[in-house]
C-alpha positions, 0 to 999 in steps of 0.5 A: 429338274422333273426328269432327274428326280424321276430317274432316281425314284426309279432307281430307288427301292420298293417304299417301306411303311415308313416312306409310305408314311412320308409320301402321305403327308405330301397333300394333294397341292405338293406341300408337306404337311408340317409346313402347313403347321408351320404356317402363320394365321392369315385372313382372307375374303373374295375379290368381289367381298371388298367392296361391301363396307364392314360394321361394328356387328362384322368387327366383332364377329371376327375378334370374338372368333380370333379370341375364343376360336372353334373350341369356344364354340364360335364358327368362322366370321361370315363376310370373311375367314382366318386361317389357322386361328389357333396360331393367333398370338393376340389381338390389337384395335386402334381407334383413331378417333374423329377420322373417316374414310374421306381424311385418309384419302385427301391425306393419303401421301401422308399415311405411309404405314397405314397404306403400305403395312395393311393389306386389307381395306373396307369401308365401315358403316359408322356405328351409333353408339361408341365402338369401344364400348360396342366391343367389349359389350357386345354378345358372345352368340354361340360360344359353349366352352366359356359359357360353360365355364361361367355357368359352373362358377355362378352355381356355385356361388352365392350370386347364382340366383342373383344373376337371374334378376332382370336388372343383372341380366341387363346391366351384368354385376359390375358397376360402370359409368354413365355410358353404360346405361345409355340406351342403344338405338335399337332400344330406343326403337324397340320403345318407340323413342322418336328416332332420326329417319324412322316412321313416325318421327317425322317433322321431329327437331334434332338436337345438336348432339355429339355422336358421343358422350362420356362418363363426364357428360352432364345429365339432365332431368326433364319431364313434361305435362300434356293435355288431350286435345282434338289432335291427341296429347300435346305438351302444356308443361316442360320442366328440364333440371342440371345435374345438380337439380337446379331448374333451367327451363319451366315453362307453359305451353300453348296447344296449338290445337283445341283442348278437350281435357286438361287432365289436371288430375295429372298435369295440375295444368287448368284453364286458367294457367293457359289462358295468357300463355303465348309460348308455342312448342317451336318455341321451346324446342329453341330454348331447349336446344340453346340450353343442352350442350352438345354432350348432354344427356337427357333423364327421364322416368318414361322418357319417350313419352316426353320426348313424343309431346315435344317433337324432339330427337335427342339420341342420349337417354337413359330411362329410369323406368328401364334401369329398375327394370321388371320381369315381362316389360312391366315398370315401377311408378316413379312415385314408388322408385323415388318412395323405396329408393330416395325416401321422398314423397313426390306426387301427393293426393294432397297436391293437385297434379304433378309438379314436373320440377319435382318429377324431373329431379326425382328421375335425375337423381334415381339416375345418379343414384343406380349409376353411382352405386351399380346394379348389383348393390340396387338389387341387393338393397332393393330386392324385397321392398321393390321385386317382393322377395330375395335375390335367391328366388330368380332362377334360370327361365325353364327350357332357356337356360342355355340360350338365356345364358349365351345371349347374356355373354358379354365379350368382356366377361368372356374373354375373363372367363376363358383367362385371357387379359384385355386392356383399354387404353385412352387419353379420355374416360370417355367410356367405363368398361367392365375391365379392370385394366383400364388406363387414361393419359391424357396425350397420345404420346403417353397412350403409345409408351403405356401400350408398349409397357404393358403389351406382353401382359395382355392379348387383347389391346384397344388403343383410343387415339385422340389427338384429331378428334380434339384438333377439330374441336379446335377448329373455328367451322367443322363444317368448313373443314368438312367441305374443303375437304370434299371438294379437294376429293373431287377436283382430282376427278374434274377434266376441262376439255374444248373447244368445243362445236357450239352446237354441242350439247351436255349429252353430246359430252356425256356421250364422248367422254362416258367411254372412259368411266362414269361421268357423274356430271356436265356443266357447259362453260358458255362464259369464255369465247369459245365453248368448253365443259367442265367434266365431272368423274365418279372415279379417278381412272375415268379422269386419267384415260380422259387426259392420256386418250381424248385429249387431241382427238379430231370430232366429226366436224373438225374441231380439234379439243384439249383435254386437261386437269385443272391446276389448282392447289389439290392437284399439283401432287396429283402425279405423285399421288396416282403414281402411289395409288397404283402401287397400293396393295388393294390395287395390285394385279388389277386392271380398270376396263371401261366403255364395256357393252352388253352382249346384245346377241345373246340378250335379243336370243333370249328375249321373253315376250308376255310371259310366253318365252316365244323367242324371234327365231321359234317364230319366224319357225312356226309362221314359215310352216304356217305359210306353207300350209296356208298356201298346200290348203288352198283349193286346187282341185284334186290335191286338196284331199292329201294337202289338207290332211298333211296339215296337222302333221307340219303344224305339229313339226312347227308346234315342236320347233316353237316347244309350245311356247304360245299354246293357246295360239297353237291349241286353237289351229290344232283343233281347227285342223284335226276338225278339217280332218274330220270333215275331209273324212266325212267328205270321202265317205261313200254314197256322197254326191260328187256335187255334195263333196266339192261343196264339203271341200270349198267349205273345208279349204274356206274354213282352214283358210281363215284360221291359218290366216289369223295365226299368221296374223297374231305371229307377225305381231309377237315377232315384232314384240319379241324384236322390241323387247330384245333391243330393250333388254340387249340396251339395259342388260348391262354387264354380266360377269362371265361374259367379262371371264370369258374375254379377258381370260384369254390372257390369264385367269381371271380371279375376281370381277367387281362390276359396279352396283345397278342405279336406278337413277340416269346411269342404268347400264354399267359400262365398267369393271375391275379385274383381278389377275395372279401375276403382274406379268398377266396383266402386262399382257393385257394392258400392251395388247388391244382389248376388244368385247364384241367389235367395241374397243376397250379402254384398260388401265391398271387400277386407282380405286380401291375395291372398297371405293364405289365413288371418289366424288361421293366419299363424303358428302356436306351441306350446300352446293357441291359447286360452292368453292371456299376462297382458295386464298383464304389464309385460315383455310390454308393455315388449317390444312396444313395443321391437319397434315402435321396431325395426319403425319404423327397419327400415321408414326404412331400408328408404325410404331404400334404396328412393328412392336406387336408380336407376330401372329398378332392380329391388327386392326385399325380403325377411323370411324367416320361419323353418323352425320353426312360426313362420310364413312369410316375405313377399317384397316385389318393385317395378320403381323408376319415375322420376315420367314412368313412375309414371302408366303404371305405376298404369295397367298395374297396374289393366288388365294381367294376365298377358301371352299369352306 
């Protein structure tokens, strides 16, 4: 077809500046410029990019930057790029609640649309707080135009001087429920609260918290009391009160160490009152754990201080003395708080110390107080008595207006600001947000009919499903759940294989079957008559090329083994389920190489000996030289005068050869040489005896000599070292990247290579890869035609593993033994899975239905966020939806784009 249309462009007139005009607008790749306008929003990222888990920070940089674009002032997200943003017609969250990452993929025949209508999979890093509300909330960073906007409209109103008030600028001007005052876990590090996993809270008892609360959540008063003792201040009293103010838990305190001070002018604690108490803290950490449900939410005035005399974490808190906050990090008293704001009188000079009851309910209903009545009222009725003036005399802090005002943006706001709806629908008011589209329902059913409804009204939708998250709370043992679950995920990757010799060791397996994939573990099965082994895969591709390469194959001693899967339960869809894996769209175009080696040539070439960077064969260049010199300066009568002065000219060739790599060395028999120089010139003077000269000589030839054999010797040596440390690095190198690029492109380009993260652990050297093709015809070629890198054979197979999955078996991991087994014929077991299934399925409908009635250009994310316990990651699902004129272009971008050179 090139040919005719070259003839009749010859056949055509000289172009006008109209057809000039035209023929420019054909860019440089052959494509019009009006159909790269016609074409729909897209999201991109590098092959490579896939396997590093997204956050809620990512999440919402990329919807931030799809709401407001480049004119709001807002540059492309960092981990990843959407193409024509302007053309985003509105965005869309689903959050399945109570799900992560392991239930998709032990369930993964059952999401039919998740896996086949999203193109794009990352594992998330669960986030601490709650990630609706993480959303809306979070700060609008860099944005001019709706900022701008924001600023123009509180100038010219009222409220101007208001929204500079410290408790306006943290909490905005908007009332919200009780979530909205939590403090996050960065804020409770920043105020040194004893936190899970930081210094200092270590040997600290956790609560048995939810990973979230609600609006519902009851609240809690507690205070404590503390003496100094020989170890600092230590707890002597805890008072805790409900939400109604009643007292629950008041109790006195044995220190376990020797009291200094009883500061009775504070705690009201003396002698006295200790003297029969056997309460130990330990003992009523365990009373304070049975007390707080799982949802409760602890008040306090200076609560970390409580929190620190009790040895406790507790991840739910609001502080009062942060609510009615002050410039510059200062705090009210409580005693003031509760004088100005509740009108009463607690912690008198007539009553000796602090009652801690007293103290508690005063925090409480402070709490209660700011969050039922909402800052901007606090402050306006406030203001004089407690911040000493009128809202008006807050202004801007001076040279930081703009930055003070941009990291105040909440998204929210924002997205008011720029005239954009958002709506919030929920079964639960498990969060209040600052919209006034908020819906609740209370089943997912109606969650999906209100979505529909309202759905043309609004460009920004976050859908909480719930339905799972209330079928666990359902369950008779989460935690059984939770195992069962990781134990199906890790039978697919078991293989049996034997009869094996009987002198065969777990290396010895490890080393036959490592060639195939990681082997994460070997146990040896003594207990049967003949020895087998139970091998344990870190991927499903390492147990599938097992079976199909290694069962029937004959070892040296001629034993003969088999190789299998266990039938179990888990895996009699085992077929089924592989079958679609390697159809999943992550997994399209690419291939599974394994029993990979490191190019140990160019490893031992550049091997760097002390520091030095003398390599082997610059050695073997500068000891050969030497040699020769060390045998032309012996002495042999006449031609002594010419070898010796040739000398410094070879060791300066050698010097060369070598690029000076070990110049202390080569300083040294420099200097010795341009010495024997010397006295060579002195020996050949005239008027010297001839007997005076042959003594010069002897002594000169004695002289070199000695030298050129010591750098003889100190060469060997660092030849030697060098050889050691080649082989060690040629052993740990591992794989590079381009060496892979290099030998698998002989088939086709290569656009991506995953290489597996370095362990510090048993496996150092990684011996697999995965590589991403353009065309299903290339990797064909490569899958029908035998791969070998450097003289070793290679095993390929098309892909199982997602590109976000660095492991199948450590998807989740659960308390206890990993080799513990639930009783397969448990009928609870079976009966629960199976409800989890009807519930996966219905989840996975609504889910397709959310999906087909979004409008084009849509931008769709769908979320499972995992939990912040040992339960494994989340799984964050995104998709730009396409009308069927853009799905073909779309498949086509999805198999030759990478990451735009941007």
């Amino acid at each position: 077809m090139a040919s005719p249309v070259c003839l009749k462009r010859k056949r055509e007139p000289s172009p006008t500046p109209e057809s000039s005009k035209r023929v420019k607008e054909i860019d440089r790749n052959g494509v019009p410029e009006s159909e790269h306008r016609s074409r729909p929003p897209r999201l991109t990222l590098p092959f490579d990019r896939l396997q590093e888990p997204v956050t809620l920070k990512d999440l919402t940089e990329l919807l931030q930057f799809a709401a407001l674009g480049k004119t709001g002032g807002l540059k492309q997200p960092s981990w990843c790029h959407l193409h024509h943003q302007r053309k985003v017609s509105g965005l869309s969250v689903v959050v399945l609640e109570g799900l992560s990452q392991a239930h998709f993929y032990r369930h993964y025949l059952y999401f039919k649309h998740l896996r086949t209508k999203y193109t794009s999979r990352h594992s998330y890093t669960p986030s601490p707080g709650n990630v609706i509300s993480g959303i809306f909330s979070s700060e609008v960073v860099g944005n001019s135009s709706p900022a701008g906007a924001l600023g123009d409209q509180t100038s010219a109103q009222p409220e101007g001087g208001l929204r500079w008030h410290p408790v306006i600028r943290k909490f905005g001007l908007e009332s919200r429920g009780l979530t909205g005052y939590l403090l996050t876990q960065e804020e409770m590090i920043k105020k040194h609260f004893p936190v899970h996993g930081m210094p200092g809270s270590e040997g600290f008892v956790c609560t048995d918290s939810d990973d979230c609360v609600t609006d519902s959540s009851p609240l809690y008063g507690l205070d404590c009391e503390m003496c100094l003792t020989e170890r600092g201040n230590e707890l002597t009293r805890i008072s805790l009160v409900d939400s109604r103010g009643s007292c629950v838990l008041d109790e006195l305190v044995k220190p376990p160490n020797r009291i200094l001070n009883y500061l009775t002018q504070f705690s009201g604690i003396t002698r006295a009152m200790l003297q029969p108490i056997t309460t130990t803290l330990r003992e009523v950490q365990s009373k304070l754990k049975k007390v707080l449900p799982r949802d409760a939410v602890l008040v306090g005035h200076s609560l970390d201080n409580d929190l620190r005399a009790l040895n406790l974490i507790h991840p739910h808190v609001i502080d009062t003395s942060l609510l009615y906050r002050r410039e510059f990090g200062q705090r009210f008293k409580l005693k003031v708080l509760a004088e100005t704001v509740l009108k009463k009188q607690i912690q008198t000079e007539e009553r000796r110390g602090h009652d801690p009851t007293e103290d508690a309910q005063a925090a409480l209903e402070l709490a209660q107080y700011f969050i039922h009545t909402g800052p901007r009222q606090v402050v306006e009725l406030y203001c004089e008595e407690l911040w000493g003036g009128s809202p008006a005399m807050y202004q801007p802090p001076v040279n930081r207006s703009t930055s003070t005002h941009k990291h105040n943006n909440r998204f929210a706001e924002v997205l008011k600001s720029s005239g954009q709806s958002a709506l919030f629908i929920g079964k639960r008011a498990e969060i209040t947000l600052a919209l006034s589209n908020q819906q609740w329902h209370s089943s997912d059913r109606e969650v999906l009919s209100s979505f529909k409804r309202g759905l043309e009204s609004h460009s920004f939708s976050v859908v909480q499903l719930s339905s799972f998250s209330d079928h666990l709370k359902s369950m008779i043992s989460t935690d059984q759940h939770y195992h069962t679950m990781s134990q199906r995920l890790r039978e697919m990757c078991v293989v049996f294989a034997g009869p094996l010799p009987s002198d065969y060791t777990e290396r010895d397996v490890r080393r036959l079957f490592s060639s195939r994939g990681t082997v994460r573990a070997v146990r040896l099965l003594n207990a049967t008559q003949r020895m087998h082994a139970e091998v344990e895969f870190e991927l499903l591709e390492g147990a599938v090329l097992a079976v199909e390469m290694l069962n029937g194959t004959l070892l040296h001693n001629g034993h003969i083994i088999k190789v299998q899967r266990p039938v179990k339960e888990s895996t009699l869809d085992l077929d089924v389920f592989l079958s679609c894996l390697q159809d999943d769209p992550l997994n399209a175009n690419v291939i599974y190489a394994a029993g990979l080696k490191a190019n140990a040539k160019t490893a031992r070439l550049a091997a760097k000996v002390n520091g030095t960077g003398l390599n082997a064969e610059a050695a073997a260049k500068v000891n050969e030289t030497w040699l020769n010199a060390n045998a032309a300066a012996k002495f042999n009568g006449t031609g002594l005068n010419a070898n010796v002065a040739a000398l410094p000219d070879k060791v300066n060739r050698a010097r060369l050869h070598a690029k000076a790599n070990h110049s202390g060395l080569l300083e040294k028999v420099n200097g010795t040489l341009l010495n024997a120089k010397a006295k060579l010139a002195e020996a050949n003077g005239p008027g010297l005896h001839a007997k005076a000269k042959f003594a010069k000589l002897a002594e000169l030839s004695a002289e070199v000599n000695g030298t050129l054999l010591k750098a003889k010797a100190m060469l060997a040596e660092i030849a030697a070292e060098a050889k050691v440390g080649a082989r060690l690095q040629a052993k740990t190198a591992g794989l590079c990247e381009e060496d892979l690029r290099e030998a698998f492109g002989r088939y086709g380009a290569v656009k991506g290579v995953i290489l597996p993260a370095k362990h510090s652990g048993k496996q150092k050297r990684r011996r697999h890869a995965f590589l991403k093709y353009d065309s299903p015809d290339t990797v064909d070629a490569v899958l029908s035609s035998p791969v070998e890198l450097w003289d070793r054979k290679v095993s390929t197979r098309r892909a199982l593993t997602p590109p976000h999955l660095c492991s199948w078996v450590t998807m989740m991991t659960t308390t206890g033994s990993d080799r513990e087994t639930p009783d397969e014929s448990s009928q609870e077991t079976g009966r629960e899975e199976q409800e989890v299934a009807c519930v996966m399925r219905k989840l996975d409908r609504r889910v397709g239905k959310l999906f087909r009635s979004l409008p084009d250009n849509t931008l769709s994310i769908v979320l499972l966020p995992g939990h912040n316990s040992s339960h494994g990651d989340g799984l964050c699902f995104l998709e730009v939806k396409q009308g069927s004129a853009a799905l073909s272009d779309h498949a086509h971008n999805l198999n030759t784009d990478q990451f735009p050179d941007t």
